[in-house]
C-alpha positions in Angstrom: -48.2 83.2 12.2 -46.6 82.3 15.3 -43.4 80.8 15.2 -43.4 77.0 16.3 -46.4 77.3 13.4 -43.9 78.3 10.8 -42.0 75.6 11.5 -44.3 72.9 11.5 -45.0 74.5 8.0 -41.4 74.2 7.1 -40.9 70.9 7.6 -44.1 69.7 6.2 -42.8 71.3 3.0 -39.8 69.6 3.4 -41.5 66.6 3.5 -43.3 66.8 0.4 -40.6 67.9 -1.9 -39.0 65.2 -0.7 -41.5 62.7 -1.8 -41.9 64.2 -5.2 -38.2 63.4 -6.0 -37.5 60.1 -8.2 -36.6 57.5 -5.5 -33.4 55.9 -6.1 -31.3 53.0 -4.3 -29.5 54.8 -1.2 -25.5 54.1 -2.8 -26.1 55.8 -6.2 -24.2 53.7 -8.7 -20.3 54.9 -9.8 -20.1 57.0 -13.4 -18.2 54.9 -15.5 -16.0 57.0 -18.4 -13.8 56.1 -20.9 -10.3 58.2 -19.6 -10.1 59.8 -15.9 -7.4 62.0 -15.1 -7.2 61.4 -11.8 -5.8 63.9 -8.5 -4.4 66.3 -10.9 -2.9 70.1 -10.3 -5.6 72.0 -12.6 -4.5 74.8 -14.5 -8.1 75.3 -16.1 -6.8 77.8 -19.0 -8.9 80.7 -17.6 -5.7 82.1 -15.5 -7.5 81.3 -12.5 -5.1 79.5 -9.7 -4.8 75.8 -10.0 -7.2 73.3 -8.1 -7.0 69.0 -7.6 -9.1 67.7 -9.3 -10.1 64.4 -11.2 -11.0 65.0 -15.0 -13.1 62.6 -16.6 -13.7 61.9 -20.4 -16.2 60.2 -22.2 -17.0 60.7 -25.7 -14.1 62.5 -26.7 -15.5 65.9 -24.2 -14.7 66.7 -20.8 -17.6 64.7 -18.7 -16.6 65.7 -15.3 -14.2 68.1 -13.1 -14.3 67.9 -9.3 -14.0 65.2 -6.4 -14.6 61.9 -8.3 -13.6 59.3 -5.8 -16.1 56.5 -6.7 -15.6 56.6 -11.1 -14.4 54.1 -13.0 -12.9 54.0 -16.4 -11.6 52.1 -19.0 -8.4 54.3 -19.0 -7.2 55.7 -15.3 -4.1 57.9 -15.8 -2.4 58.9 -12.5 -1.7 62.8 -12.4 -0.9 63.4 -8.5 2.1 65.9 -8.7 1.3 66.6 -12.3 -0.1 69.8 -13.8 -3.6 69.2 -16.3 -4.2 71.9 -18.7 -5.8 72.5 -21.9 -4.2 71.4 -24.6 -2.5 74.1 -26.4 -3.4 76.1 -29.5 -1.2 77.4 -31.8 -2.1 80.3 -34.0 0.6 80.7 -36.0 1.7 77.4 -37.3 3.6 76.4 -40.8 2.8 73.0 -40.7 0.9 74.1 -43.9 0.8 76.9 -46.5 0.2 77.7 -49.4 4.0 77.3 -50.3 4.1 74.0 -49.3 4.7 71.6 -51.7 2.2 68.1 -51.0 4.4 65.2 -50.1 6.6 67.7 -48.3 7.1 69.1 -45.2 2.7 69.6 -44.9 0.2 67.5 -43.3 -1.1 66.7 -46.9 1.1 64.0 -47.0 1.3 60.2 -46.9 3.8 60.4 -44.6 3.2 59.8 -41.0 6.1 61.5 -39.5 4.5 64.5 -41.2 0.4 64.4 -40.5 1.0 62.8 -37.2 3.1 66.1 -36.4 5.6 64.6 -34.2 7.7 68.0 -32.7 3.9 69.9 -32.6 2.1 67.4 -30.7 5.0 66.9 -28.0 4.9 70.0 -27.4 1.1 69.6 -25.9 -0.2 71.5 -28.8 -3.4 69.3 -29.9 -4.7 72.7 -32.3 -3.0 74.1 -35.1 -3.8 77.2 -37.4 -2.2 77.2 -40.9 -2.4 78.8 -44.1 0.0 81.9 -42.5 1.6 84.9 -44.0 -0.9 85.2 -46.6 0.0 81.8 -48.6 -2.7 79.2 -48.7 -3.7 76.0 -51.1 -6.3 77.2 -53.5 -9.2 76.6 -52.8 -9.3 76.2 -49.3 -12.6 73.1 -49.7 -9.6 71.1 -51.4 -6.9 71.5 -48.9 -9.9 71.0 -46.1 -11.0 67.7 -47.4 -7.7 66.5 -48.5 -6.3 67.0 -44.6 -10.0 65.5 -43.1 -9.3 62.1 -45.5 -6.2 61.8 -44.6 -6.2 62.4 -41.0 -3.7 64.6 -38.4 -2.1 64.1 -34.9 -3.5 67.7 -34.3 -6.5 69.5 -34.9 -6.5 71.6 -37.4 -8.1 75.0 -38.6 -7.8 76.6 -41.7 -6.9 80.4 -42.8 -7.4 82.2 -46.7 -4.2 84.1 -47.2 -4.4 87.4 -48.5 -1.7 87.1 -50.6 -3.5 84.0 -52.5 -6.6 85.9 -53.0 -4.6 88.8 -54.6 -2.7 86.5 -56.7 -6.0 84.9 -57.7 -6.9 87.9 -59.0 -4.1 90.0 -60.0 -2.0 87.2 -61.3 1.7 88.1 -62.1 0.9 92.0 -62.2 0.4 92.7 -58.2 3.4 95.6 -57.9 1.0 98.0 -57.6 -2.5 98.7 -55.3 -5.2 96.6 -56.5 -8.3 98.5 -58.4 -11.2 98.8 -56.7 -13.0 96.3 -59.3 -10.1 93.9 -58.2 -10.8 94.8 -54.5 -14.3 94.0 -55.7 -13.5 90.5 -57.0 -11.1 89.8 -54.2 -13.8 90.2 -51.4 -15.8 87.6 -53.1 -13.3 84.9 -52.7 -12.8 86.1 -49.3 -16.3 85.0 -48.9 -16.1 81.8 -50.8 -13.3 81.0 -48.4 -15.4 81.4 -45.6 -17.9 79.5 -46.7 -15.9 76.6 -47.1 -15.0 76.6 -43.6 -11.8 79.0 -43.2 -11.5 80.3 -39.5 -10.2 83.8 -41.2 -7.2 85.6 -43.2 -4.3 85.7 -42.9 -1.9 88.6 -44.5 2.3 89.0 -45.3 2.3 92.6 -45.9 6.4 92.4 -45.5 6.1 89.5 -48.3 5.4 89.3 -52.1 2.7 90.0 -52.9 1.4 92.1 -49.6 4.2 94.3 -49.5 2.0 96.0 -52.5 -1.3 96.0 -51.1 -3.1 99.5 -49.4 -4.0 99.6 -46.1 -7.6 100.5 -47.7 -7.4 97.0 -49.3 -7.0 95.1 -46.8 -9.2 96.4 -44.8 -11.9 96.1 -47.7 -11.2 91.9 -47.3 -10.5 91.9 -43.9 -14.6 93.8 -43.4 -15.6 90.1 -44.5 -14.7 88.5 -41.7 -17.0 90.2 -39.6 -20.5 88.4 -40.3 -18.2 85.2 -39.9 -16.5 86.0 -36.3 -14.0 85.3 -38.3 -10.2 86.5 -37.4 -7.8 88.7 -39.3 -3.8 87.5 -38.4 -1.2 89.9 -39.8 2.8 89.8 -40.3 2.8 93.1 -40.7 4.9 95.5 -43.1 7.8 95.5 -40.6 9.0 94.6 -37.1 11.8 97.2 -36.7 13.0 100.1 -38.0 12.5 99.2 -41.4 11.4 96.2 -43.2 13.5 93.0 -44.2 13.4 93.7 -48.2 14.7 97.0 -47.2 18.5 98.2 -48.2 19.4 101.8 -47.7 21.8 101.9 -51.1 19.1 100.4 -53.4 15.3 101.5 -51.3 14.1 105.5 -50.2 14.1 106.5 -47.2 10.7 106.5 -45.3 9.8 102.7 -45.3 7.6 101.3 -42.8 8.8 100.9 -38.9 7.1 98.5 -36.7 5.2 101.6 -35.4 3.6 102.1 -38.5 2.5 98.3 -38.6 0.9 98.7 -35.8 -1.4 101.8 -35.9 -2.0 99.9 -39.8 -3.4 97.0 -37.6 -5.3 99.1 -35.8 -6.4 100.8 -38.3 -7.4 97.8 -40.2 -9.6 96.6 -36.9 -11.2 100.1 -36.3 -12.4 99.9 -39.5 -13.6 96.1 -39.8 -15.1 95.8 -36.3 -13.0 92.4 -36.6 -10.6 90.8 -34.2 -7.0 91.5 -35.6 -3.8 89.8 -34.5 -0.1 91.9 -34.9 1.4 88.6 -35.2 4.9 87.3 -33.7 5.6 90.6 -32.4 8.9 92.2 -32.1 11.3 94.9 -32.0 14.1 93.5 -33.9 16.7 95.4 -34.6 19.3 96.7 -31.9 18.7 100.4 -32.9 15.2 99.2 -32.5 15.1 97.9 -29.2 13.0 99.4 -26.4 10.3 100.2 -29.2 7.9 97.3 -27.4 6.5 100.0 -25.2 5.6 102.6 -28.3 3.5 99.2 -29.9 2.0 98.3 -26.4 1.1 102.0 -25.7 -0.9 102.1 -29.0 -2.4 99.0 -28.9 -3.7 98.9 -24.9 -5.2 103.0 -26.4 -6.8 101.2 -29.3 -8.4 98.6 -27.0 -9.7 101.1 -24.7 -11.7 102.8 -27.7 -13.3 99.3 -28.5 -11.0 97.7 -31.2 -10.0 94.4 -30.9 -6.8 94.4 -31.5 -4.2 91.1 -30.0 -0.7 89.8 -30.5 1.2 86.6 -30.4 4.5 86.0 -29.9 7.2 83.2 -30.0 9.3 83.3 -26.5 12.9 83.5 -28.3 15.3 86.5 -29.2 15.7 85.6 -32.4 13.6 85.1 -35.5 13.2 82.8 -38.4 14.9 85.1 -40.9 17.8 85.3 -38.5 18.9 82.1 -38.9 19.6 82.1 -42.4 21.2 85.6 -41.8 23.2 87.1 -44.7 25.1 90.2 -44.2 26.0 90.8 -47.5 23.0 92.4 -49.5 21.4 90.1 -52.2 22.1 92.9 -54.9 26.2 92.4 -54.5 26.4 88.4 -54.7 23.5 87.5 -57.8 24.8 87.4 -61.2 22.1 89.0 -62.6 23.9 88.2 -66.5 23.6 84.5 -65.7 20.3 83.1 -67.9 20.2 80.6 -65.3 20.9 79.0 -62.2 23.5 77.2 -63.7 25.8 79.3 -65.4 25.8 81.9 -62.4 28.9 83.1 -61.1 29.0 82.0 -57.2 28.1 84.6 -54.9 32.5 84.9 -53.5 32.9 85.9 -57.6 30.4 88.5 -57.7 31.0 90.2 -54.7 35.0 90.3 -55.4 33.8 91.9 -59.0 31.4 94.5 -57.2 34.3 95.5 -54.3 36.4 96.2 -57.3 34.1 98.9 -58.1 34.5 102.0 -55.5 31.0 103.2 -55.4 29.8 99.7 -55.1 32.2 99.0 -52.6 30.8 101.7 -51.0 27.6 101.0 -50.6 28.4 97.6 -50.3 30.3 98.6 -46.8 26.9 100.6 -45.9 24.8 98.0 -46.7 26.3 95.2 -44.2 26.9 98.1 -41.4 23.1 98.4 -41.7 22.3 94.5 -41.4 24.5 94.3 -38.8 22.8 96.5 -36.8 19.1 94.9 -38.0 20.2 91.8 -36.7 21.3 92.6 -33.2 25.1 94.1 -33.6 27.9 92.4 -33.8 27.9 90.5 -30.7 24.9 88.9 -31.4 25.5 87.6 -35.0 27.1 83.9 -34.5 28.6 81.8 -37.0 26.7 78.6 -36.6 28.3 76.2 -40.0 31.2 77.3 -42.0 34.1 75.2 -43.6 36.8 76.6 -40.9 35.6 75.2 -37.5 38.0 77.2 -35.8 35.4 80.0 -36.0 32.1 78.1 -35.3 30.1 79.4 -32.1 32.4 82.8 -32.3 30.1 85.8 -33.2 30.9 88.4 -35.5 33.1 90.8 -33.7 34.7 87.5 -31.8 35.6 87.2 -35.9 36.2 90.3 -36.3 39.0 90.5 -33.4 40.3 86.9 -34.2 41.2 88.2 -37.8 42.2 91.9 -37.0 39.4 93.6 -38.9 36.5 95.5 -38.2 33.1 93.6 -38.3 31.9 94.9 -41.8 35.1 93.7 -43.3 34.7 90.8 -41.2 31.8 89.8 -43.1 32.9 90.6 -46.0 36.2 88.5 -45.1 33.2 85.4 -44.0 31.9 85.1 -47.6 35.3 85.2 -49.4 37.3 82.4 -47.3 34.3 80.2 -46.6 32.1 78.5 -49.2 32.1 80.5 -52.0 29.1 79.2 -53.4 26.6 80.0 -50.6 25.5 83.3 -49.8 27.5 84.8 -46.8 30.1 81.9 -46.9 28.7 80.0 -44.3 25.5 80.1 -41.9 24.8 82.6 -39.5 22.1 83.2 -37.2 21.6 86.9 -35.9 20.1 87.3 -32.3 17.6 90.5 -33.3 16.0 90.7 -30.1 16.2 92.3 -26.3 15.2 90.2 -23.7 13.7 93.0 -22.4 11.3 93.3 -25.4 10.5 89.9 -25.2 9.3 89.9 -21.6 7.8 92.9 -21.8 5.4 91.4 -24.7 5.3 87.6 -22.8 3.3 89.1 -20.0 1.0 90.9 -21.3 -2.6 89.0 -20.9 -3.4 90.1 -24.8 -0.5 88.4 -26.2 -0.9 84.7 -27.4 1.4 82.5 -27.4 2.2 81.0 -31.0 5.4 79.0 -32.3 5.5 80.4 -36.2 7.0 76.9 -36.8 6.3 74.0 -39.1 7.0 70.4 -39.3 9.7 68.6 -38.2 11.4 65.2 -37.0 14.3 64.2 -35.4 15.7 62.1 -38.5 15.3 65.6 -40.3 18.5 66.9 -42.1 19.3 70.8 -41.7 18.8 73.3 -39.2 15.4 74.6 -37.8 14.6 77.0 -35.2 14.2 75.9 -31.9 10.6 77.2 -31.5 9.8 74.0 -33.8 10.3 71.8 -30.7 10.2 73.9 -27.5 8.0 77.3 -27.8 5.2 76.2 -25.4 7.2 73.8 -22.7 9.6 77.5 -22.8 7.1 79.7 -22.0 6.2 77.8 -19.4 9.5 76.7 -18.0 11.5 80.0 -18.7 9.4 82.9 -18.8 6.9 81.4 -16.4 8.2 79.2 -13.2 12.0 80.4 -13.9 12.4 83.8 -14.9 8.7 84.8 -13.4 7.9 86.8 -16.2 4.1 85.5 -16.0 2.4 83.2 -13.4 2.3 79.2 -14.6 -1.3 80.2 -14.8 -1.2 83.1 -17.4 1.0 81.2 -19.6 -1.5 78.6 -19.8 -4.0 80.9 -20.6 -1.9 82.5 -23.1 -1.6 79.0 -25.3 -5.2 77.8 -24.5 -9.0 80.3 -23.6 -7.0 83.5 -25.2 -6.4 81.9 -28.9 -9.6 80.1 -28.5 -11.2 83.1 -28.1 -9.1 84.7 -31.3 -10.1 81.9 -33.3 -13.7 81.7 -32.0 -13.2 78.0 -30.5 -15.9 78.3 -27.9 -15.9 74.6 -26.9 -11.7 74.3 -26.5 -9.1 76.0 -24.7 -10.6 74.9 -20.8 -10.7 72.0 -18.6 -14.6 72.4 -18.4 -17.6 70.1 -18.7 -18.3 69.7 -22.1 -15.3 71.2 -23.8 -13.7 69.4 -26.3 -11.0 66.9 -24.2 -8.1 68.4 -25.6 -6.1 67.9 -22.5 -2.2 67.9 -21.5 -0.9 66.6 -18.4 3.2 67.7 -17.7 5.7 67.5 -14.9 6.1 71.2 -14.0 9.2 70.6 -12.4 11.0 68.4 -15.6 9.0 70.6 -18.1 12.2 71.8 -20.7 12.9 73.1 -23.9 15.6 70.7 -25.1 16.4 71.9 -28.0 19.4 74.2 -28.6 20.5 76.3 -31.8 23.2 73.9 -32.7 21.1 70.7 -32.0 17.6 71.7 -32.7 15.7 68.1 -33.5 14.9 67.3 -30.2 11.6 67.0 -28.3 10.7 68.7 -24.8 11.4 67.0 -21.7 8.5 66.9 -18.8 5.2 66.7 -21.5 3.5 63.5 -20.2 0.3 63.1 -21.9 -1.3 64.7 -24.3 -5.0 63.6 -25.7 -6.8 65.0 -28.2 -10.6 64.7 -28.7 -10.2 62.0 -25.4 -7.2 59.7 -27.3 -3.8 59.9 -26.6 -1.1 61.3 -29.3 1.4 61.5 -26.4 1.4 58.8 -23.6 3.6 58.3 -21.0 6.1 60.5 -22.4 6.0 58.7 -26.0 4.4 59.3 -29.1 1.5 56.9 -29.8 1.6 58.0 -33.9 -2.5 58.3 -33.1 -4.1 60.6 -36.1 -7.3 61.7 -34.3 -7.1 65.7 -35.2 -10.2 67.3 -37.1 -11.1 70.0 -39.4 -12.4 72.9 -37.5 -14.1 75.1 -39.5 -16.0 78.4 -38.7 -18.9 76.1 -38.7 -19.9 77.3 -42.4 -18.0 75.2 -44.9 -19.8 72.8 -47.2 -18.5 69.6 -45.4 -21.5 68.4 -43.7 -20.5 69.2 -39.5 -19.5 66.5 -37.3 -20.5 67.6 -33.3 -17.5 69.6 -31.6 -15.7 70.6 -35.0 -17.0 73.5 -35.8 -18.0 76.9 -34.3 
């Protein structure tokens, strides 16, 4: 066909596609939503660079993303300058267990301050996962309707812990490996947990009553989760050279190291075919540190043959049990003639009575060198409370020079001249951790970041760790824009798309159209940690807004008390589904 005859052809075709489209008036009328988020910095949560954008929400999901210059809305929030993420998921979160008492420190309470999750939801975090360690309520329909009727600031998914199922079964007699009838009986509940809408199991193989299981048990329960896409989360047997129940005068040689966690994680995925996390990964210990690049070696091996193995981590050098660090082994300070609580000799008696005694004091001497070492040496043990100020802030060996004694008899010195009736005299927190270790985990793009915190409020008496109030504004701030340990980007996508996709969230975790509008905005620049080890009730600094399912729990920089969190479940439990809360 000759050419100015093609053309004529064109454009008649032209022509009549354009008469078969709908007509409409020539200015298209303006999309009206209920929230736009407008001129924003958009970190998406895929680790993609940011874009500007204008985010709009209607129906509690994520309407539109792009150039928007024409909507309206009923709610217009100016974000020019600002960064817009997804809001943040924690996998690893205490604001419930099993151990929890209700009317405590749980969201299964009355008590706003509590369900509204006040130090979680400043944080930008607007998903929690509980039921960690391998404690949960029993059974998990019962905790899952008690938390849906009583509402939550945060969204909330639920985990079966391993250690509740085995207790379930095994009762009070769980020293030992389960039979394989009890393996039997334990799977089953696995399954009933599932089926009332738990996300997966959780397991505290360093805890009673994990610390007993096989690894061919838990993989047995955790070969459940499979037909559920359901997610296996681990504190594993031991994040350092040797577990935390572990004293070298009272346990044999030849317990666990963080090594053999690991390759028992593995193991447990190979077999399964499930997703398994190592969770708040370490290398605690300072005899221990460096060991980061033995785990990551045999994890990124284990991913190259197909399992699906993660981590997540908390971004600080020093871990829960550190705070409350006693140097002194348990053993030495309990009256174990006492009948009870009451008639028990404090711990200052008992441990004069067992130095008294040479081979005691012996192993005694051995014992503390060894948790000295566990918990970071002597320079990194610090005296946080104890009656004589003169040494609070000083470390161990700062002690241990101040008083002209070695830092084992330092220690030893800490419990008799300070309280005598609390363990170790006063409190201490050990700093187990390398920096090195830390960073070396934070940037890896299969580690998650998770807090391993629980509830907590300002007007709160006692000490919690700072990673209550400030783990995911400090992996941003610190490791990301300051230290450049990560890009802003990946440490989005480390709290939002990568522990959706451990959980099996497909709708959250990404500024997208229709995703669930769980959605932060922060000042990049002001984004802080405030909290400090000697002052830790204090919320972040630079965490704007936060929304979750579209309505604000954060707004302009203040808590709104809003309870609009849901039940996710794996999209099986018996509560009949509402659309976006379950997968």
């Amino acid at each position: 066909m000759p050419a100015p005859l093609r053309r004529t052809f064109a454009l008649a075709g032209t022509a009549l596609a354009l008469l078969a489209l709908p007509s409409r008036p020539l200015a298209a009328q303006a999309e009206h939503y209920d929230v736009l988020i407008r001129g924003g910095q958009v970190i998406d949560g895929t680790g993609n660079p940011w874009y500007r954008a204008d985010v709009a929400i209607r129906d509690g999901r994520i309407a539109a993303v792009g150039t928007l210059p024409d909507a309206t809305a009923d709610r217009v929030i100016d974000a020019a300058g600002r960064i817009v993420a997804p809001g943040f998921i924690d996998i690893h979160s205490h604001a419930d267990d099993g151990s929890a008492r209700i009317g405590g420190a749980t969201i299964r309470t009355d008590s706003l301050r509590r369900k509204a999750m006040p130090n979680i939801v400043a944080q930008g975090v607007t998903t929690v996962v509980v039921n960690h360690d391998g404690r949960s309520p029993w059974p998990i329909a019962e905790q899952r309707d008690l938390v849906a009727r009583q509402g939550t600031g945060a969204n909330v998914a639920l985990m079966v812990g391993h250690g509740e199922v085995r207790r379930q079964v095994m009762g009070d007699d769980f020293m030992r490996p389960a039979t394989d009838d009890e393996v039997v009986r334990m799977r089953a509940l696995v399954r009933q947990a599932l089926d009332e809408g738990a996300v997966g199991m959780s397991a505290g193989l360093e805890y009673v009553p994990g610390r007993w299981s096989t690894t061919d048990e838990v993989a047995a329960l955790v070969g459940e989760l499979t037909p559920y896409d359901a997610v296996y989360i681990s504190h594993q047997r031991s994040e350092g050279a040797d577990p935390m129940w572990y004293w070298p005068s009272q346990d044999a040689p030849g317990a666990p190291t963080l090594v053999d966690a690991i390759m028992e994680t593995i193991e447990v995925g190979r077999r399964s075919g499930a997703r398994v996390v190592a969770s708040h990964i370490k290398a605690k210990g300072a005899h221990y540190w460096g060991s980061s690049h033995t785990a990551i070696q045999l994890i990124e091996r284990a991913r190259s043959e197909g399992v699906r193995v993660f981590a997540d981590q908390y971004p600080y050098p020093t871990s829960g049990s550190d705070g409350s660090t006693v140097l002194i082994p348990g053993w030495a300070l309990q009256d174990e003639a006492a009948t009870n609580r009451r008639d028990a000799r404090p711990p200052a008696v008992m441990l004069e009575a067992n130095l008294a005694d040479p081979d005691a004091a012996a192993a005694i001497r051995g014992d503390i060198a060894h948790e000295i070492r566990r918990r970071g040496g002597a320079d990194r043990v610090v005296v946080f409370e104890y009656p004589d100020d003169a040494v609070v802030g000083l470390s161990l060996a700062e002690v241990a020079e101040a008083w002209g004694l070695d830092p084992v008899e330092a220690a030893i010195q800490l419990q008799l001249r300070g309280d005598p009736s609390r363990r170790g005299g006063g409190r201490l927190r050990g700093f187990s951790m390398s920096e090195d270790d830390v960073n070396t985990y934070a940037a890896l793009p299969w580690v998650a970041t998770a807090s391993d915190g629980g509830l907590a409020h300002p007007d709160d008496e006692g000490s919690v760790h700072p990673r209550f109030y400030g783990t995911f504004p400090r992996k941003i701030a610190w490791y990301a824009r300051d230290a450049g340990v990560l890009s802003v980007e990946s440490a989005v996508r480390s709290m939002t798309s990568l522990p959706a996709l451990l959980m099996g969230f497909r709708d959250r975790g990404q500024v997208r159209e229709g995703f669930v509008a769980d959605v932060v905005v922060f000042d990049l620049d002001t984004l802080d940690d405030q909290t400090t080890f000697f002052e830790p009730h204090a919320y972040p600094s630079g965490i704007e807004h936060v929304l979750v399912g579209g309505e604000p729990v954060v707004d302009g920089g203040e808590l709104t008390w809003a309870l609009p969190g849901r039940v996710i479940t794996n999209g099986r439990g018996s509560r009949p589904a509402t659309d976006g809360d379950s997968f």
